[in-house]
N, CA and C of each residue as an Amber inpcrd file, in Angstrom:
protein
   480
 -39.5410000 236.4300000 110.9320000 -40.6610000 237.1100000 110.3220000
 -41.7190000 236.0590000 109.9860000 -42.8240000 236.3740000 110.3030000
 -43.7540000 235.4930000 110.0270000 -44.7160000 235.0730000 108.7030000
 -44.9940000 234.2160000 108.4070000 -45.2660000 233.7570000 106.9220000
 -46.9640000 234.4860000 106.9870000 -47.4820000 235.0400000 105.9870000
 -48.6380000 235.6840000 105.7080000 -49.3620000 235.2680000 104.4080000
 -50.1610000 235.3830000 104.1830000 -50.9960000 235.5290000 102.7930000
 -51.1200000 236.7150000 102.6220000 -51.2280000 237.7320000 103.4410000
 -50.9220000 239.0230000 103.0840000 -50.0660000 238.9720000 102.1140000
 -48.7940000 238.9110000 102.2450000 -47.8970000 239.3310000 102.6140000
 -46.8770000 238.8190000 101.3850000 -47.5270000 237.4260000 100.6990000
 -47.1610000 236.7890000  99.4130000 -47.8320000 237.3560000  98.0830000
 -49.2030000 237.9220000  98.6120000 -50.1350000 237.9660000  97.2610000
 -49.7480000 239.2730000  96.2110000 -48.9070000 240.2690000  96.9570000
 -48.9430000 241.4900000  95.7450000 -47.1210000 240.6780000  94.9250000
 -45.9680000 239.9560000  95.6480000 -45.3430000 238.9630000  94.4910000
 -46.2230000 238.1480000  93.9970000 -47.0000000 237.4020000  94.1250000
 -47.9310000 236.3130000  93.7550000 -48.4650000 237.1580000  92.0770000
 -49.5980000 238.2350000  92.5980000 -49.6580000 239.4130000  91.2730000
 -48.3650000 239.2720000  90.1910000 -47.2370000 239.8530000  90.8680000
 -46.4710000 240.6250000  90.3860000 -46.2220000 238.9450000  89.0010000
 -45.9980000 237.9630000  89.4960000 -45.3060000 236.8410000  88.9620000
 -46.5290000 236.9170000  88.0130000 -47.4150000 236.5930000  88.0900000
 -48.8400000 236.6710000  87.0410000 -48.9620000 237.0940000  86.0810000
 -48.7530000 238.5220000  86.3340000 -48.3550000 239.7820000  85.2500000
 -47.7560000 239.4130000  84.3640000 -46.0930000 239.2960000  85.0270000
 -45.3660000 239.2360000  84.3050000 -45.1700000 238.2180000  83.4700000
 -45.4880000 236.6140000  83.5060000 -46.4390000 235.7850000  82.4810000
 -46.5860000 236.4420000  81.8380000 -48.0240000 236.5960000  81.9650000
 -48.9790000 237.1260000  80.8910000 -48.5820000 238.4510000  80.0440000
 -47.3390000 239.0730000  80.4040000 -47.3540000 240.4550000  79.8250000
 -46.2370000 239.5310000  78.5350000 -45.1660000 238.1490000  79.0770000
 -44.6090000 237.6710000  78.5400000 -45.0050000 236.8610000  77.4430000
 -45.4830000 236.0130000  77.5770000 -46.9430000 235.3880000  76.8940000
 -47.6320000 236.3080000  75.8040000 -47.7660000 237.2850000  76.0160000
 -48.7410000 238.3240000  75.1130000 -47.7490000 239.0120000  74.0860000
 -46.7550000 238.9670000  74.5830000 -46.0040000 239.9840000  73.6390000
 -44.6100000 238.5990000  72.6860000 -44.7530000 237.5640000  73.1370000
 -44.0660000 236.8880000  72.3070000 -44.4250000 236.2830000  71.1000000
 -43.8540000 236.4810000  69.9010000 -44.0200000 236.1750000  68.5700000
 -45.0340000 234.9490000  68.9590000 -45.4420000 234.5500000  67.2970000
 -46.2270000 233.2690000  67.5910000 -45.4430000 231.8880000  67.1940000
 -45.1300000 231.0510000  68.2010000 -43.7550000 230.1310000  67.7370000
 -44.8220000 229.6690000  66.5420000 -45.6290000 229.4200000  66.8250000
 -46.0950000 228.3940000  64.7870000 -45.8070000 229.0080000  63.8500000
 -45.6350000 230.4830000  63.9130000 -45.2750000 230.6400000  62.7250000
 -43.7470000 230.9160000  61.8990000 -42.8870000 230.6810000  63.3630000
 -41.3660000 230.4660000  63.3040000 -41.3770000 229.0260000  62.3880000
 -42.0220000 227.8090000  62.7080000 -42.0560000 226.4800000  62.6350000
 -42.4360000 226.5650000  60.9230000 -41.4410000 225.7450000  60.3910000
 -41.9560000 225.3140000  58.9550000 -43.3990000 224.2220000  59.4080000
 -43.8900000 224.2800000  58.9380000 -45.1320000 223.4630000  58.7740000
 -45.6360000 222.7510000  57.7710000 -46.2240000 221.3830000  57.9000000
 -46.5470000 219.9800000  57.1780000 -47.6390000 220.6830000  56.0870000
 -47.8710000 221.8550000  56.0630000 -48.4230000 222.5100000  54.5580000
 -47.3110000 222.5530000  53.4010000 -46.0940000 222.6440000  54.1300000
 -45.1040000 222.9180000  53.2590000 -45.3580000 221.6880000  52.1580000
 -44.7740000 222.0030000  50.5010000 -44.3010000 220.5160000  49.8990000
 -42.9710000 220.4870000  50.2110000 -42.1590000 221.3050000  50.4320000
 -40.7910000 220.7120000  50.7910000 -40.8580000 219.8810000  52.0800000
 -41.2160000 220.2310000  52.9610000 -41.3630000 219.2620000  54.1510000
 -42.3230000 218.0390000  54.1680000 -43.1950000 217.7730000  53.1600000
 -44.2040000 216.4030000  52.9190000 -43.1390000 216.0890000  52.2490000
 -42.2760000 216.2520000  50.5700000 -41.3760000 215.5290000  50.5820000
 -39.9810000 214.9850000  51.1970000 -39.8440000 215.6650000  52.1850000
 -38.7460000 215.1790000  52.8240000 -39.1450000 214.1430000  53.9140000
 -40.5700000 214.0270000  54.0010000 -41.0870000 213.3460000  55.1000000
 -41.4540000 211.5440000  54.2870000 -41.8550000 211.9800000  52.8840000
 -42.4780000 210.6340000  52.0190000 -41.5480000 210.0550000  51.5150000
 -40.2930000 211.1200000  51.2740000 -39.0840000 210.4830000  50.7560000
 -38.9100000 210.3480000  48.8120000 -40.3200000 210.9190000  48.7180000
 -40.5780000 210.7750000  46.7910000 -41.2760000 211.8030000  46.9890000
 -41.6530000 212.0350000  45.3100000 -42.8500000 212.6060000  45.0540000
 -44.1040000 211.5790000  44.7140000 -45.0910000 212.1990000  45.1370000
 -46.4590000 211.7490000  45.2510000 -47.0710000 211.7420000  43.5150000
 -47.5200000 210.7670000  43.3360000 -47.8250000 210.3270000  41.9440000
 -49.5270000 210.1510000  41.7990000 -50.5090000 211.0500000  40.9230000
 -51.9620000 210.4950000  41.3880000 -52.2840000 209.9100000  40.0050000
 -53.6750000 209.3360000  39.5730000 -54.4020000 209.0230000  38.7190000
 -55.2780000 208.6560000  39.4100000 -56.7900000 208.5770000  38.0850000
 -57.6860000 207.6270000  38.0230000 -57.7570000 206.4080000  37.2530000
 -58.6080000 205.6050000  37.5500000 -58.9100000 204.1470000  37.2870000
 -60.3300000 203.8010000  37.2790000 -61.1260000 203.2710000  36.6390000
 -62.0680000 203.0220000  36.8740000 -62.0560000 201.1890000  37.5340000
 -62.9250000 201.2770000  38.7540000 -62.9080000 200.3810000  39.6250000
 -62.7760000 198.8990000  38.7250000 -63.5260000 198.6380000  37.5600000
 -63.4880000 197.1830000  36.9520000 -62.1540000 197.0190000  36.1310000
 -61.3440000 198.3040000  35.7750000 -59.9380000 197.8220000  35.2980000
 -58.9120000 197.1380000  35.9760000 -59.4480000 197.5660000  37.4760000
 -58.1650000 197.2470000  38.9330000 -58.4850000 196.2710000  39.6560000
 -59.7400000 195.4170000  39.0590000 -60.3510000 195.3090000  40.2610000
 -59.6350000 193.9420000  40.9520000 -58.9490000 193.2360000  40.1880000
 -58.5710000 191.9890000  40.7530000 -57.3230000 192.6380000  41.8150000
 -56.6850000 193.3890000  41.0220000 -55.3020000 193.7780000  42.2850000
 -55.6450000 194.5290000  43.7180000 -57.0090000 195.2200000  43.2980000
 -58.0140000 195.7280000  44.4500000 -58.2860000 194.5160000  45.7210000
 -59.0020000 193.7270000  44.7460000 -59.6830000 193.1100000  45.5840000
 -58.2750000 192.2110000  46.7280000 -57.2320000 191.9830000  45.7700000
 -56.0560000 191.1120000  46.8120000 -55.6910000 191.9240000  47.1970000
 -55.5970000 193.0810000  47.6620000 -54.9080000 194.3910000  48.4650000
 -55.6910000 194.1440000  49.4830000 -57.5130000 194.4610000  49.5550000
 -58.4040000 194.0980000  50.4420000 -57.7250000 193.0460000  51.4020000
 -58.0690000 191.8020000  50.6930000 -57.9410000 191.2060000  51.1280000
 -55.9350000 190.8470000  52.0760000 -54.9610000 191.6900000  51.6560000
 -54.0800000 192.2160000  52.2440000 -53.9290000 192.5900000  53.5150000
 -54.9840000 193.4590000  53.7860000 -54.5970000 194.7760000  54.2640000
 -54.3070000 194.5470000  55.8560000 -54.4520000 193.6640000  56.6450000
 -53.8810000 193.4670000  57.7080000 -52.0780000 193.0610000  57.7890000
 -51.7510000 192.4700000  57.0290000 -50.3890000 192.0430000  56.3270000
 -50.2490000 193.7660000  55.8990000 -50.6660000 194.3070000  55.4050000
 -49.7290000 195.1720000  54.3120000 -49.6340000 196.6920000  55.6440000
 -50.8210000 196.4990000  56.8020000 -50.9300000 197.0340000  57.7200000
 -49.7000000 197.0470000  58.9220000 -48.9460000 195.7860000  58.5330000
 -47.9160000 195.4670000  59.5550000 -47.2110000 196.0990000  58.9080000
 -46.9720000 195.9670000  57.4740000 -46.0490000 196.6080000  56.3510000
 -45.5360000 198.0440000  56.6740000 -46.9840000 198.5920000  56.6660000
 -47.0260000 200.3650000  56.7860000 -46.5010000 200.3110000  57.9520000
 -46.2680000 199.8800000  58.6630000 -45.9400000 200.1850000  60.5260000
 -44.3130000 199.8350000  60.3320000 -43.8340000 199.0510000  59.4180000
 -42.1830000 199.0970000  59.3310000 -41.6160000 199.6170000  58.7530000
 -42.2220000 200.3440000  57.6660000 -41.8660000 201.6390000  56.2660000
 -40.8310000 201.9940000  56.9110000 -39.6130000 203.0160000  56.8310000
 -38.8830000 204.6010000  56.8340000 -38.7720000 205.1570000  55.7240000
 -39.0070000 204.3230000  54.8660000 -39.1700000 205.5360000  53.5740000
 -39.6860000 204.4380000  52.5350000 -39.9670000 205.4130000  51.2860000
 -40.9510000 204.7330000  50.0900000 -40.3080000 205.1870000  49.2560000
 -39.6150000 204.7370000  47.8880000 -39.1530000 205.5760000  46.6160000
 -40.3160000 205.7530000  45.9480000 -41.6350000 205.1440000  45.8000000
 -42.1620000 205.4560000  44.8090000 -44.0070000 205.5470000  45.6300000
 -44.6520000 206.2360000  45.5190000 -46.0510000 206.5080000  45.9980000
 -47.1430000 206.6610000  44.8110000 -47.6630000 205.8220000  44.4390000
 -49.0250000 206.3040000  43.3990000 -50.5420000 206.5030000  44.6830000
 -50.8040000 207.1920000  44.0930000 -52.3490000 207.3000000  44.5850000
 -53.1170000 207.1190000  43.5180000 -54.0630000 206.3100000  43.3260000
 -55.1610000 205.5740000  42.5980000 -56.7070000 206.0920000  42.8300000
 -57.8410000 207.5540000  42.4440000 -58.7560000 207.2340000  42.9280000
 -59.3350000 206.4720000  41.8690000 -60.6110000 205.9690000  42.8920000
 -61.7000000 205.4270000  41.7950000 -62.7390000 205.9500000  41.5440000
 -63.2200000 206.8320000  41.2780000 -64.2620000 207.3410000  41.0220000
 -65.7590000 207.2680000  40.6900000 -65.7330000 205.9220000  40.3980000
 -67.0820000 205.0970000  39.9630000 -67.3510000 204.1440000  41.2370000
 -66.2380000 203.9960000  41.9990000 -66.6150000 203.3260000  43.3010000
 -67.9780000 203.5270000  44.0380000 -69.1310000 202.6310000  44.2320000
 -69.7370000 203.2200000  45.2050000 -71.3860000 203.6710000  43.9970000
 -70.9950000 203.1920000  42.5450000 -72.2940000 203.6090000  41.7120000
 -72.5700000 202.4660000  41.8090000 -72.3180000 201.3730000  41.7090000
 -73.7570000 200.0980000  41.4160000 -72.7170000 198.9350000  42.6580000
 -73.4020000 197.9240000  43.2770000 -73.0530000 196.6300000  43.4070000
 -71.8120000 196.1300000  42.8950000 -70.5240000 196.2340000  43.5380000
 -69.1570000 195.4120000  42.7740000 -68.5890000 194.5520000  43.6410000
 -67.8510000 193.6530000  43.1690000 -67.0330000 192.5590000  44.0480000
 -66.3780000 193.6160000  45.0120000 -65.8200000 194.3080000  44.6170000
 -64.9360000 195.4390000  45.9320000 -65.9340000 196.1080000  46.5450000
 -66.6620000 196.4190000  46.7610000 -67.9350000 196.7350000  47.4820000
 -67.8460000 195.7570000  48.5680000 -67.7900000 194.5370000  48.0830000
 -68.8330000 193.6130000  48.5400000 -67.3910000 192.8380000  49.5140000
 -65.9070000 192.9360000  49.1390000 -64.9550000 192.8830000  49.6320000
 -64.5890000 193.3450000  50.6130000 -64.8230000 194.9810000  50.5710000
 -64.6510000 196.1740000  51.9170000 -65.8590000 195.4120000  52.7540000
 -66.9960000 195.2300000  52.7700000 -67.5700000 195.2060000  53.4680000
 -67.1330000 193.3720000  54.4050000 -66.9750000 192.5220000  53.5280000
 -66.0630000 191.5060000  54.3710000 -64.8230000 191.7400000  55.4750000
 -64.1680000 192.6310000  54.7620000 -62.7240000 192.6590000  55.5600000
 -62.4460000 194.2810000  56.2660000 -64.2080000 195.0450000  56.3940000
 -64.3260000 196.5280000  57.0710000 -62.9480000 196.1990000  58.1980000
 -62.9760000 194.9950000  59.3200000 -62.6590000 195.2300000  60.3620000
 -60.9890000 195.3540000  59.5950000 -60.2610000 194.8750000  58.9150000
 -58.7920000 194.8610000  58.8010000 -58.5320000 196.3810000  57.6570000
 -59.2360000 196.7090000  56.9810000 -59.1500000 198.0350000  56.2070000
 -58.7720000 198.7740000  57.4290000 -60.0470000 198.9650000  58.5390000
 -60.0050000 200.1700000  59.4970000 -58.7140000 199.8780000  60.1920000
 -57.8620000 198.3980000  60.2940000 -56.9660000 198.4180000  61.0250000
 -55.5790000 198.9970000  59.6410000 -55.7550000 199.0750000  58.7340000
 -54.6680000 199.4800000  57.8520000 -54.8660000 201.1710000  57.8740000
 -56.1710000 201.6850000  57.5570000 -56.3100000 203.0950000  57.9140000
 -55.5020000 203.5390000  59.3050000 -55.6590000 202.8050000  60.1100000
 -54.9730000 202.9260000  61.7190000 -53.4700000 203.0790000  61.4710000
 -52.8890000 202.1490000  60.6170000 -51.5020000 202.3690000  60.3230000
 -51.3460000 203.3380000  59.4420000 -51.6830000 203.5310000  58.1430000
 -51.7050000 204.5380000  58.0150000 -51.4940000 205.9930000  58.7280000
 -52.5770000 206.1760000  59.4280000 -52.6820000 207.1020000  60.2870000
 -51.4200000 207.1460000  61.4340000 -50.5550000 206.7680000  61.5820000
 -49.6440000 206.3420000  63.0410000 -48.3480000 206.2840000  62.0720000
 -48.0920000 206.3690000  60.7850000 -47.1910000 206.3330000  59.8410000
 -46.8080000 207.6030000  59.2430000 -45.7790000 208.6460000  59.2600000
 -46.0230000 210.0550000  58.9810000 -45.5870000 210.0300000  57.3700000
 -44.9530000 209.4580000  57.0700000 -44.7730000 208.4550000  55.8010000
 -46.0190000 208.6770000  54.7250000 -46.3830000 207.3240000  55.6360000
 -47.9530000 207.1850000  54.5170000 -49.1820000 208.5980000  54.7470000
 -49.1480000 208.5810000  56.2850000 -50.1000000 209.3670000  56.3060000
 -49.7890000 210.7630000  55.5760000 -48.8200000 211.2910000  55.8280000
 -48.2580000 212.8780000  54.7490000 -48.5090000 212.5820000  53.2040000
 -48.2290000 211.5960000  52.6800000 -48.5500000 211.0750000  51.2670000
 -49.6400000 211.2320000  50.7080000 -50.5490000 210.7170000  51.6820000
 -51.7110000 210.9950000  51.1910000 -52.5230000 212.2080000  51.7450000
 -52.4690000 212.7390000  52.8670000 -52.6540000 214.1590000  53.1760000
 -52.0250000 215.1680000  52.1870000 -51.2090000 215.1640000  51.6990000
 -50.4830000 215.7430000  50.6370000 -51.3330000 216.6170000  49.5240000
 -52.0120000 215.1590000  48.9230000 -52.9830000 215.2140000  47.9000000
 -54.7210000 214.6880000  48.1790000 -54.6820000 215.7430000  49.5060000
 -55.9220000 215.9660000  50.0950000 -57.0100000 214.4440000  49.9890000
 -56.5350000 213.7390000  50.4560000 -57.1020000 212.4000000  50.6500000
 -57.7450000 212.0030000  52.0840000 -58.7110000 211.8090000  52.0500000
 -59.6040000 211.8440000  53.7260000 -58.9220000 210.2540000  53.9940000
 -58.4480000 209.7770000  55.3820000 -58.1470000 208.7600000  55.7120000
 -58.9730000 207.5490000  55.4340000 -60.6010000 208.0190000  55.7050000
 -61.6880000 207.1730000  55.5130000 -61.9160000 207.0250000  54.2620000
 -61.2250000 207.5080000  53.3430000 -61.6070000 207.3060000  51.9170000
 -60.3470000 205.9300000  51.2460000 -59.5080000 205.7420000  51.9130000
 -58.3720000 204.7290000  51.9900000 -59.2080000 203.1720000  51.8690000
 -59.4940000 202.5160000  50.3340000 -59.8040000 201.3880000  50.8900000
 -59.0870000 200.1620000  50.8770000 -57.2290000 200.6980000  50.0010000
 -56.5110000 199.2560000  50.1680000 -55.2860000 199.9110000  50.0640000
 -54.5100000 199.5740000  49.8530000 -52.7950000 199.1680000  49.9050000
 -51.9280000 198.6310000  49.1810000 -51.0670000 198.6760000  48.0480000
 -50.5510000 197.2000000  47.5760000 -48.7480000 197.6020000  47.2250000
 -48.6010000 196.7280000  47.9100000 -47.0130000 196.9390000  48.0470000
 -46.2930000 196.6430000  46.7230000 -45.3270000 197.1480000  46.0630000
 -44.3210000 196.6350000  44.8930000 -43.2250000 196.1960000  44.9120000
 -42.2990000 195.8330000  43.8690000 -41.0010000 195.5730000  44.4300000
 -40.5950000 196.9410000  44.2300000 -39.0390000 197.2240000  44.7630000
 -38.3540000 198.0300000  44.8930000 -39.1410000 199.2580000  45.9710000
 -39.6820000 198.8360000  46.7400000 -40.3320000 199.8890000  47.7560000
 -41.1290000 200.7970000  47.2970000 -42.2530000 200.3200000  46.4410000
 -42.7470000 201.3590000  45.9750000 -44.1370000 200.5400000  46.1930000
 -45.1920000 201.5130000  46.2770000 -46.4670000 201.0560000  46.8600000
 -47.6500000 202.2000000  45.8600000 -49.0540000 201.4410000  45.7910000
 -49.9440000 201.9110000  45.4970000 -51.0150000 202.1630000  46.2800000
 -51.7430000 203.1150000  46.1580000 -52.5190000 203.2590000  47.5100000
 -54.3260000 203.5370000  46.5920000 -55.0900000 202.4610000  46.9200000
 -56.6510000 203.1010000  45.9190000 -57.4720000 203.5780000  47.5100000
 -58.0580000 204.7190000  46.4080000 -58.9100000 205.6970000  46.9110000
 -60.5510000 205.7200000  46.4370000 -61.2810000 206.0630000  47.1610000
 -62.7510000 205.8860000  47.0560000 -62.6440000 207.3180000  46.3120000
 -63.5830000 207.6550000  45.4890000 -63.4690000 208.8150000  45.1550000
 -62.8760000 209.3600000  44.3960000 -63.0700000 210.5690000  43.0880000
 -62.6550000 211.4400000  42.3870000 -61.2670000 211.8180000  42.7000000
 -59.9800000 212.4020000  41.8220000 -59.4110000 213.1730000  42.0520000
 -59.5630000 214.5560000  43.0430000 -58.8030000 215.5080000  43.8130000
 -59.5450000 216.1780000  44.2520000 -59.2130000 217.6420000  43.3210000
């Protein structure tokens, strides 16, 4: 029997259909899927609970400024994490009103911040931690590691 295009196209249809009739009528898997909105699943992912405050930038500023100046080191850090017992988030809120040494710090060491934001970001760890408690990545301007695995993280910006 000889091969056609005729002769394939009404199975060709038929397979199409039936896709799409399959496709259309199956649940929506995302909403089978627990999802990273959950807090049970950010804490099982951070390994703690997420801890916030404010600070005003001239109380912190020396441990600020050596985090800055960190943050390629503390960048390798974030990239070897599997877990954290302890997470503070730090914003600052006055960041960004007048001329400060940390101002003037970020803008020295922009290129190694953006490479710690990068880890961050590539870390589900850090990055869920601070996604958690609605923290924009770009608002991340340091890092500072503790003993016993516990880390502080300062933020540009208000509580949210």
């Amino acid at each position: 029997m000889p091969f056609t295009i005729a002769s394939d196209r009404p199975n060709w249809l038929h397979a199409v259909f039936a896709t799409a009739f399959l496709l259309a009528s199956a649940p929506n898997v995302a909403l089978l899927a627990q999802g990273l909105d959950s807090e049970e699943a950010i804490d099982t992912i951070v390994g703690s609970d997420v801890k916030t405050g404010e600070s005003k930038t001239a109380a912190d500023e020396e441990r600020i400024l050596a985090a800055i100046e960190k943050s390629t080191d503390n960048a390798a850090d974030v990239r070897k994490r599997f877990s954290i017992d302890d997470v503070e988030i730090v914003f600052l809120p006055d960041l960004g009103e007048e001329e400060t040494a940390v101002e003037a710090k970020m803008e020295e060491y922009k290129d190694d911040v953006a490479v710690l934001r990068e880890a961050i970001q590539g870390s589900a760890i850090f990055y869920h931690a601070i996604d958690s408690r609605s923290v924009l990545l770009t608002d991340v301007i340091a890092l500072e590691f503790h003993d016993q695995n516990a880390v502080t993280i300062f933020v540009a910006g208000g509580e949210p």
